[in-house]
C-alpha positions in Angstrom: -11.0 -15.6 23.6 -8.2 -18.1 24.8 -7.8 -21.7 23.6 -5.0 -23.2 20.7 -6.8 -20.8 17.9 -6.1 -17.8 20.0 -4.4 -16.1 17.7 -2.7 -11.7 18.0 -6.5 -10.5 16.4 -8.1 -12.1 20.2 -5.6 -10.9 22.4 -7.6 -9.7 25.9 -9.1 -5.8 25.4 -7.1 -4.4 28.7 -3.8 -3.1 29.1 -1.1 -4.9 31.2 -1.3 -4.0 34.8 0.7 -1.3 36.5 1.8 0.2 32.9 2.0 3.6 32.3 -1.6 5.4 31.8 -3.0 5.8 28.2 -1.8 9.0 26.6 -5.0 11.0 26.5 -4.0 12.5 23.0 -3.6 9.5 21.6 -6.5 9.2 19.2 -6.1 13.3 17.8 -2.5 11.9 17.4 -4.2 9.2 15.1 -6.3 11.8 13.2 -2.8 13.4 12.5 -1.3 10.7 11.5 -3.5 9.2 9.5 -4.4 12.1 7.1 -1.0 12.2 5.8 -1.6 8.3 5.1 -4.2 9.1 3.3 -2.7 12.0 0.8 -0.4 9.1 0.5 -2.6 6.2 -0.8 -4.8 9.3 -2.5 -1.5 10.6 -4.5 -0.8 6.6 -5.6 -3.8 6.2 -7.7 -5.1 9.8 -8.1 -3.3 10.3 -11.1 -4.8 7.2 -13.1 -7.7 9.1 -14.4 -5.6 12.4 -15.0 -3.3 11.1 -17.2 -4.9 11.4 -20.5 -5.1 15.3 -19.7 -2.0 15.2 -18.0 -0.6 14.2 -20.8 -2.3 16.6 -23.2 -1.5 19.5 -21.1 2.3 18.9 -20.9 3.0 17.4 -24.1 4.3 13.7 -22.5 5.2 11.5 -25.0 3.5 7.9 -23.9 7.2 6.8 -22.6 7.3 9.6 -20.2 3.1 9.1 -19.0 4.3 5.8 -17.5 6.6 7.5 -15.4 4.2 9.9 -13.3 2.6 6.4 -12.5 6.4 5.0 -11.5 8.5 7.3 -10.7 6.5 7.6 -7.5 6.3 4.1 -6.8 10.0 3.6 -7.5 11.1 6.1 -5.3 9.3 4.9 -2.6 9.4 1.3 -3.1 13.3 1.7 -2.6 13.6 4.3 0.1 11.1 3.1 2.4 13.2 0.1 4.2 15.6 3.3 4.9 13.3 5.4 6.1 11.9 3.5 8.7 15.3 2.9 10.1 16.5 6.3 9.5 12.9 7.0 11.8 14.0 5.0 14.3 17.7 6.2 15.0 16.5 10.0 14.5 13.4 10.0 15.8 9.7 9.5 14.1 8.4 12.1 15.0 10.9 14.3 13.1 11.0 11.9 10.5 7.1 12.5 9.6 7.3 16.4 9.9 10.6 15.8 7.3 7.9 13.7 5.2 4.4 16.2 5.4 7.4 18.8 4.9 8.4 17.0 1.4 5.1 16.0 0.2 3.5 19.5 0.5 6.0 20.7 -1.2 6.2 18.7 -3.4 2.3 18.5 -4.1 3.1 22.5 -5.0 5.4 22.1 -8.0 3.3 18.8 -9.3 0.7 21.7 -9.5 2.6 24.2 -10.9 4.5 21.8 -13.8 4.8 24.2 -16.8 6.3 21.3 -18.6 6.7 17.2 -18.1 9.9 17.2 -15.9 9.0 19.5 -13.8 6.0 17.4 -13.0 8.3 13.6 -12.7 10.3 15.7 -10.4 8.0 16.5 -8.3 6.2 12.7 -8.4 9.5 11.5 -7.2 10.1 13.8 -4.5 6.8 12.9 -3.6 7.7 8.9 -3.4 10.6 10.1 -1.0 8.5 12.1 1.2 6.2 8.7 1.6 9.2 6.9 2.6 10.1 9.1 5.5 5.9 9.7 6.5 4.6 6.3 6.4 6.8 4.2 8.5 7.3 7.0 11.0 4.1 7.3 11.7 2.9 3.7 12.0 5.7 3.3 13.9 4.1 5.8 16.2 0.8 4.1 16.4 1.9 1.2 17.0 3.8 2.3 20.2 1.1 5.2 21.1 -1.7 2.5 21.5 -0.5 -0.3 23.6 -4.2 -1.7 24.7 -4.6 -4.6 22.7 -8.4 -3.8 21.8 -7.5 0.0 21.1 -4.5 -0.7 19.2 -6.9 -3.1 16.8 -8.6 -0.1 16.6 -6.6 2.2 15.4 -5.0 0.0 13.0 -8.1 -0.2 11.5 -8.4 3.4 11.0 -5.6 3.3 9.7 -5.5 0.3 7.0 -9.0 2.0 6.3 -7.7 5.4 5.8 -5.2 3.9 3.4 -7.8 1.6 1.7 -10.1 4.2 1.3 -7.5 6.9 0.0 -6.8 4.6 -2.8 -10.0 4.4 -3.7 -11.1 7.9 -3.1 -7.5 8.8 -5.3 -10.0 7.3 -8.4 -12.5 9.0 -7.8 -11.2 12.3 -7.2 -8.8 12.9 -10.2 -12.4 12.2 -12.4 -14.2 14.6 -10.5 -11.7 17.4 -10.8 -10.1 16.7 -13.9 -13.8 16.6 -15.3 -15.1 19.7 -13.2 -11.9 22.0 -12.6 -8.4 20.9 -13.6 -6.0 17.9 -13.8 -3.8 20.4 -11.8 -6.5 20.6 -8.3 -5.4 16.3 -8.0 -1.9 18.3 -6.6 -3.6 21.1 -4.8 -5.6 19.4 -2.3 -3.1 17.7 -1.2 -1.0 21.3 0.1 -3.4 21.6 3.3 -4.0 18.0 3.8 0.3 17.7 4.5 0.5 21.2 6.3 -1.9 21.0 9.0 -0.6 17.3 10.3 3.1 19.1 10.1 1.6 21.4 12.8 0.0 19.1 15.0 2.2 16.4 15.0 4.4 18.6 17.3 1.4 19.3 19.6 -0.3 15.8 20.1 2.6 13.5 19.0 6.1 12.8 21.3 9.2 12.2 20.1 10.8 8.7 20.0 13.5 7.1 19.3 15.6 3.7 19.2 18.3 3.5 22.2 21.7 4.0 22.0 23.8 5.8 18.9 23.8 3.2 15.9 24.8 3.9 12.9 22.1 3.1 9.6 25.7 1.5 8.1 26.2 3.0 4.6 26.8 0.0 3.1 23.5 -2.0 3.6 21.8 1.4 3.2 22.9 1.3 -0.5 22.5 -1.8 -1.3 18.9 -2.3 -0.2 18.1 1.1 -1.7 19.5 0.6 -5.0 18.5 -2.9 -5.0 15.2 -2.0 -4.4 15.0 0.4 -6.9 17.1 -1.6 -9.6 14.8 -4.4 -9.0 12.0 -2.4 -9.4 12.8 -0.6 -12.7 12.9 -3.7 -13.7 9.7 -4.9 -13.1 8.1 -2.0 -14.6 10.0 -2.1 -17.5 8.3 -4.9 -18.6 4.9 -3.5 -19.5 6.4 -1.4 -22.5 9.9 -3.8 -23.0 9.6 -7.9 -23.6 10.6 -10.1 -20.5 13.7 -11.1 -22.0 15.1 -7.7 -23.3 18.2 -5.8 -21.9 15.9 -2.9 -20.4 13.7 -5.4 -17.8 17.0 -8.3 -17.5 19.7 -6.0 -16.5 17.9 -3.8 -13.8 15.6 -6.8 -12.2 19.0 -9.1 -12.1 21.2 -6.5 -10.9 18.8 -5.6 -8.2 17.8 -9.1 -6.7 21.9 -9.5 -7.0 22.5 -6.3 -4.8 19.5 -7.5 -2.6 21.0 -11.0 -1.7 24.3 -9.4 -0.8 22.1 -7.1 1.5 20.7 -10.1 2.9 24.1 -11.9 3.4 25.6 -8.5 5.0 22.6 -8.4 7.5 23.2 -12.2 8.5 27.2 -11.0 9.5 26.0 -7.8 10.6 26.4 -7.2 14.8 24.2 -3.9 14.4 21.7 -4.9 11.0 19.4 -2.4 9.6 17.3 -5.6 8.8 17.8 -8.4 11.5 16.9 -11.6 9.4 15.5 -12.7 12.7 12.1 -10.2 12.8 11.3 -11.4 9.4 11.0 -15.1 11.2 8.0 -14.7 12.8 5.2 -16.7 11.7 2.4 -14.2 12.9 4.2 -10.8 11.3 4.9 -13.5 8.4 0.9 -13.8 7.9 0.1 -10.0 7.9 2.9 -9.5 5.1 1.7 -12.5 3.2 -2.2 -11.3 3.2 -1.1 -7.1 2.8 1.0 -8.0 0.2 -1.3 -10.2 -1.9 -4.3 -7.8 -1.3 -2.3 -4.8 -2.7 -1.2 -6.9 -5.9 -4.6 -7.9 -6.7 -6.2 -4.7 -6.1 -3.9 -2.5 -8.0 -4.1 -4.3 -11.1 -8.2 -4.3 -10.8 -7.9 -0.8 -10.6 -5.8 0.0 -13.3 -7.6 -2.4 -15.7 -11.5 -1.1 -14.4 -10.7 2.5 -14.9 -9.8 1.5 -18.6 -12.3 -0.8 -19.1 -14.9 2.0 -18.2 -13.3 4.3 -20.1 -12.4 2.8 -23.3 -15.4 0.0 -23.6 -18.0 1.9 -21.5 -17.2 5.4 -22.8 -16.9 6.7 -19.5 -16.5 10.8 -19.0 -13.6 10.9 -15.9 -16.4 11.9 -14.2 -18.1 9.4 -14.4 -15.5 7.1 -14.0 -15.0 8.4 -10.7 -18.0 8.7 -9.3 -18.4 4.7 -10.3 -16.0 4.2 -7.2 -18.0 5.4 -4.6 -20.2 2.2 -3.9 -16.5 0.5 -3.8 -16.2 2.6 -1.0 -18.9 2.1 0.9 -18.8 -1.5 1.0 -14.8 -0.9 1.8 -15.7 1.3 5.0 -18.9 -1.8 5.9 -15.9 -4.4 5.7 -14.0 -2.1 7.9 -16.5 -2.2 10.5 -17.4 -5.3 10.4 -13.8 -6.5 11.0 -13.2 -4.1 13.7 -16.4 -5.8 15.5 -15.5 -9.1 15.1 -11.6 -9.8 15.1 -11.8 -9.5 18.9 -13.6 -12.6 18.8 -11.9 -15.0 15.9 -8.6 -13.4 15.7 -6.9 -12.0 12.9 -6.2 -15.6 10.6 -9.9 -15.9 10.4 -10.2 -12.3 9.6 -7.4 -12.6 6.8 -9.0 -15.6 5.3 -12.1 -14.8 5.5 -11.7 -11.5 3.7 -9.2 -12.5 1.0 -11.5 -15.6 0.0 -14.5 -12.6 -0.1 -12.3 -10.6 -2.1 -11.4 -13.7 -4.3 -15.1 -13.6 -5.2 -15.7 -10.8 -6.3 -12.6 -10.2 -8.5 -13.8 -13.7 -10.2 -17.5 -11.8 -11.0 -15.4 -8.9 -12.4 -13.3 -11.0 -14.8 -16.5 -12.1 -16.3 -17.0 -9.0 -17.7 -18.5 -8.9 -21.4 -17.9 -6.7 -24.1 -21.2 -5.6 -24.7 -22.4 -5.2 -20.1 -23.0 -2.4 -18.5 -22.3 -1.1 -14.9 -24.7 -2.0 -13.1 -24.5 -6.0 -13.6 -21.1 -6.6 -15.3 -19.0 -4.4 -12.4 -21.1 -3.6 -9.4 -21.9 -6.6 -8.1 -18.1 -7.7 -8.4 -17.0 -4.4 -7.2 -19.2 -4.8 -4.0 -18.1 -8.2 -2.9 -14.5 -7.0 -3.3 -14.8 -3.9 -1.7 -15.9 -5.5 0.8 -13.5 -8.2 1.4 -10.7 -5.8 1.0 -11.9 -3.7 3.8 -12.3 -7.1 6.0 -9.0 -7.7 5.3 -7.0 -4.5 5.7 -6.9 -4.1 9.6 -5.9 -7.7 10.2 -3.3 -7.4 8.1 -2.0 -4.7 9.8 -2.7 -5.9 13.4 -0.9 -9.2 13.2 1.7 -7.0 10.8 2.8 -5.0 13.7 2.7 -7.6 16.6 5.3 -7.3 19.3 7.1 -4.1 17.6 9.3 -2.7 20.6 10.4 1.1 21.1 13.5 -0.2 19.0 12.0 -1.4 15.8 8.8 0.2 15.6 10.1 2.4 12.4 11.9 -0.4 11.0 8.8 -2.3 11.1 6.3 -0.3 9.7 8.6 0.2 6.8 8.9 -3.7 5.7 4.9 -3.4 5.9 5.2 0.2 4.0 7.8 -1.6 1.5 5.9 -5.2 0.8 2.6 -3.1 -0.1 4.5 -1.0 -2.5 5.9 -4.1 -4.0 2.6 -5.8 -4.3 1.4 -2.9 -6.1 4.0 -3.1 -8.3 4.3 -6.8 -9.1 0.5 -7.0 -9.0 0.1 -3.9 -11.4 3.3 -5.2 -14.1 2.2 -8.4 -13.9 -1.3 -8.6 -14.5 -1.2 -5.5 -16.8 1.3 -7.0 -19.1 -0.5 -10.5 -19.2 -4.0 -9.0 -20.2 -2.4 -6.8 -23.0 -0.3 -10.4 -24.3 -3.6 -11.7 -24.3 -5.9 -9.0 -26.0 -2.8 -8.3 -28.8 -3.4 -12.4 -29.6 -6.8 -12.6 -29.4 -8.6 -13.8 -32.0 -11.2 -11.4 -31.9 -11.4 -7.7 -32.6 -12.1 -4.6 -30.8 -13.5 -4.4 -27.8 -13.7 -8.3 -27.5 -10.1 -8.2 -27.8 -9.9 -5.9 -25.1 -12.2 -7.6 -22.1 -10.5 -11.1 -23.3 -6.9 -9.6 -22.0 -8.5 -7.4 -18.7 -10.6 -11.6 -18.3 -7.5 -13.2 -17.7 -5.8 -10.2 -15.8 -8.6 -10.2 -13.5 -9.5 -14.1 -13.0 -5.6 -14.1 -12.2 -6.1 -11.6 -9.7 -8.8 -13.8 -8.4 -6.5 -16.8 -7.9 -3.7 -14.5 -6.6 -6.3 -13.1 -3.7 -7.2 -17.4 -3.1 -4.1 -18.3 -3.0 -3.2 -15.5 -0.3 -5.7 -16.6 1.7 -4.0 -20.1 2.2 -0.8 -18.7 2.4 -1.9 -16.3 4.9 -3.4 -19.6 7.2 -1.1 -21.6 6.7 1.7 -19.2 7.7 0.0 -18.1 10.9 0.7 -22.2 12.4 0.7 -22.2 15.8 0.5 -18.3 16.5 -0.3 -18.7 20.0 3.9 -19.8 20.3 5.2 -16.5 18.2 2.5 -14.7 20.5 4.0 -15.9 24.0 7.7 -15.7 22.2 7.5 -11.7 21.2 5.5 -11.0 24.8 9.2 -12.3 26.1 11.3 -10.5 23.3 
């Protein structure tokens, strides 16, 4: 497609002339790759439905429960910036075997906890394994497949993979929670991390970033414990008020430390971040449209699962198994965007997917005290899981435009980190609106309860909208940023 909509989504299908010849591994190097992005995006949501026997299991006070939620987000929310950087300068292919490494083993003592420490020990080790994984490998995508129409490909695979692990994640701790043990959420995820560490080093190449540079210890511990500070903070507030010492001091003391980051990187003649790759208007869309998707969708999930569970009086396993037409219509949207992106581009794709997803969150907030399934979610749940499944390899695609052999890692990390922190803006946010609002409801019960999960999820509705036009708007001319990183 050419003309002034042409946009990174309609580039031409064919590799540039004369380059070097496809690497005929390249799509088992995918499978690889992949599978240890989706333990990943299984691990962040397969401990949702767990956690009532989790907690029964290992005596966790409710304080503590929060934190095999956080802790791994935490951990990986702040370390994944790093990570990516540290992939680049050592090499991602190292860097992922480091990661499947750490999460296996991980995954190992999460299923042997005898006690709850053990087991927030091991969720946080497991955050810091995601952060060296994640951006290493799509860092290694994204410079494995360099035809335009194969790449779109496989970064469809991949957003897939990841949508469909979070999904899969809810309905696999109900299944074995309900059918085996809490513990077999852990176990699964031993072989799924060990076989990839294998065959990474027999499909996959090392590479790396040119030239010695130092990661520079100093913007290294600023955006790490900024991150982290600032995202304490945000999660404090779903058990402390806004305006309280334990949600004030982290959030302020971490945005602080971030804006001296940001200062230091501006000065900086070798940056960890250069201010400059955050400037383009076509990466700009894909973190605009992952990052809105990810804050929407965590909160739905969160506030579904209880909504099924506490109004619906839904067993875990059935709980879990009410996911599975979410993923189906996930895997049709991922399809259907892979078939047609070549042909509108990826803003159409990103608009067109987030408005879909818009829709369907604004069915589920309609949700009534006294529905049932089958017309108060799964019509809602449909529309959405199929917008969300639209939307996820665009995002990605225009995400990772124009990523050279020096900032692939670094790259894939900002997109790593900004889904994290949707996830956990989204989830704080929403979470703590809808429980404001069902505490001062008027009404009692479980009309109390759907008022507050309403307003979460009709604000998750606006949210997705409101992405949407961000996401188009941002885009602008992309056929400028296109011809500008094709010189870069």
């Amino acid at each position: 497609m050419t003309g002034p909509e042409q946009d990174v989504g309609a580039e031409a299908s064919t590799a540039e002339p004369g380059g070097p010849p496809p690497d005929p591994r390249r799509w088992k190097l995918l499978a690889v790759l992949a599978t240890v992005q989706f333990i990943i995006f299984l691990d962040a949501t397969i401990v949702n439905v767990a956690l009532p026997s989790i907690r029964d299991s290992l005596h966790f006070s409710e304080q503590q429960l929060t934190w095999v939620v956080n802790g791994y987000l935490l951990t990986a929310g702040g370390l994944l910036l790093v990570g990516g950087r540290l992939g680049d300068m050592l090499g991602r292919r190292r860097m992922f075997a480091v990661g499947a490494a750490l999460f296996a083993a991980a995954s190992v003592l999460a299923a042997v906890s005898a006690n709850a420490e053990t087991l927030l020990v091991a969720r946080f080790v497991q955050g810091t394994a995601e952060a060296c994984a994640a951006p290493a490998a799509l860092g290694m995508i994204a410079l494995t497949f360099t035809d335009p129409r194969e790449s779109q490909k496989a970064f469809a695979i991949w957003g897939g993979l990841s949508g469909l692990g979070a999904t899969l994640g809810v309905v696999l701790s109900g299944v074995l929670t309900d059918l085996i043990s809490w513990r077999w959420i852990f176990w699964i995820n031993v072989p799924l991390a060990l076989v990839p560490l294998v065959l990474v080093f027999v499909f996959g190449k090392e590479s790396r970033m040119e030239g010695r540079r130092a990661l520079g210890p100093v913007s290294a511990i600023l955006v790490t414990g900024g991150m982290v500070a600032a995202v304490h903070g945000m999660l404090q507030i779903v058990t402390h008020p806004v305006g309280s010492a334990e949600v004030l001091l982290p959030l302020c003391g971490g945005l602080i430390a971030l804006a001296v980051f940001v200062a230091v990187q501006a000065k900086s003649a070798h940056p960890l971040l250069p201010l400059a790759f955050l400037r383009n208007r076509v990466r700009a869309a894909g973190y605009v449209g992952l990052t809105f998707l990810n804050a929407a969708t965590a909160a739905m999930f969160f506030l579904l699962v209880l909504y099924m569970q506490n109004v619906l009086d839904y067993s875990p396993l059935a709980n879990g198994l009410a996911w599975v037409p979410y993923c189906l219509t996930f895997l049709l949207g991922l399809q259907v965007a892979l078939a047609t992106m070549p042909k509108v581009g990826a803003r159409a794709v990103i608009t067109i997917g987030l408005t879909t997803a818009a829709l369907g969150m604004g069915w589920l907030a309609l949700i009534p005290a006294d529905g049932s399934f089958w017309s108060s979610l799964l019509p809602g749940m449909l529309v959405l899981g199929f917008g969300g499944g639209y939307t996820f390899p665009a995002t990605q695609t225009a995400a990772l435009s124009g990523l050279s052999m020096q900032d692939a890692g670094l790259g894939s990390g900002i997109i790593a980190t900004l889904g994290q922190l949707g996830q956990v803006v989204g989830l704080t946010a929403l979470v703590t609106v809808s429980l404001a609002v069902t505490a001062d409801s008027g009404a009692s019960g479980d009309e109390a309860v759907v008022d507050g999960f309403g307003v979460g999820l009709g604000i998750a509705a606006v949210v997705l909208l409101a992405g949407a036009l961000l996401a188009a708007a941002t885009f602008g001319r992309a056929n400028r940023d296109v011809a500008k990183l094709a010189r870069t």
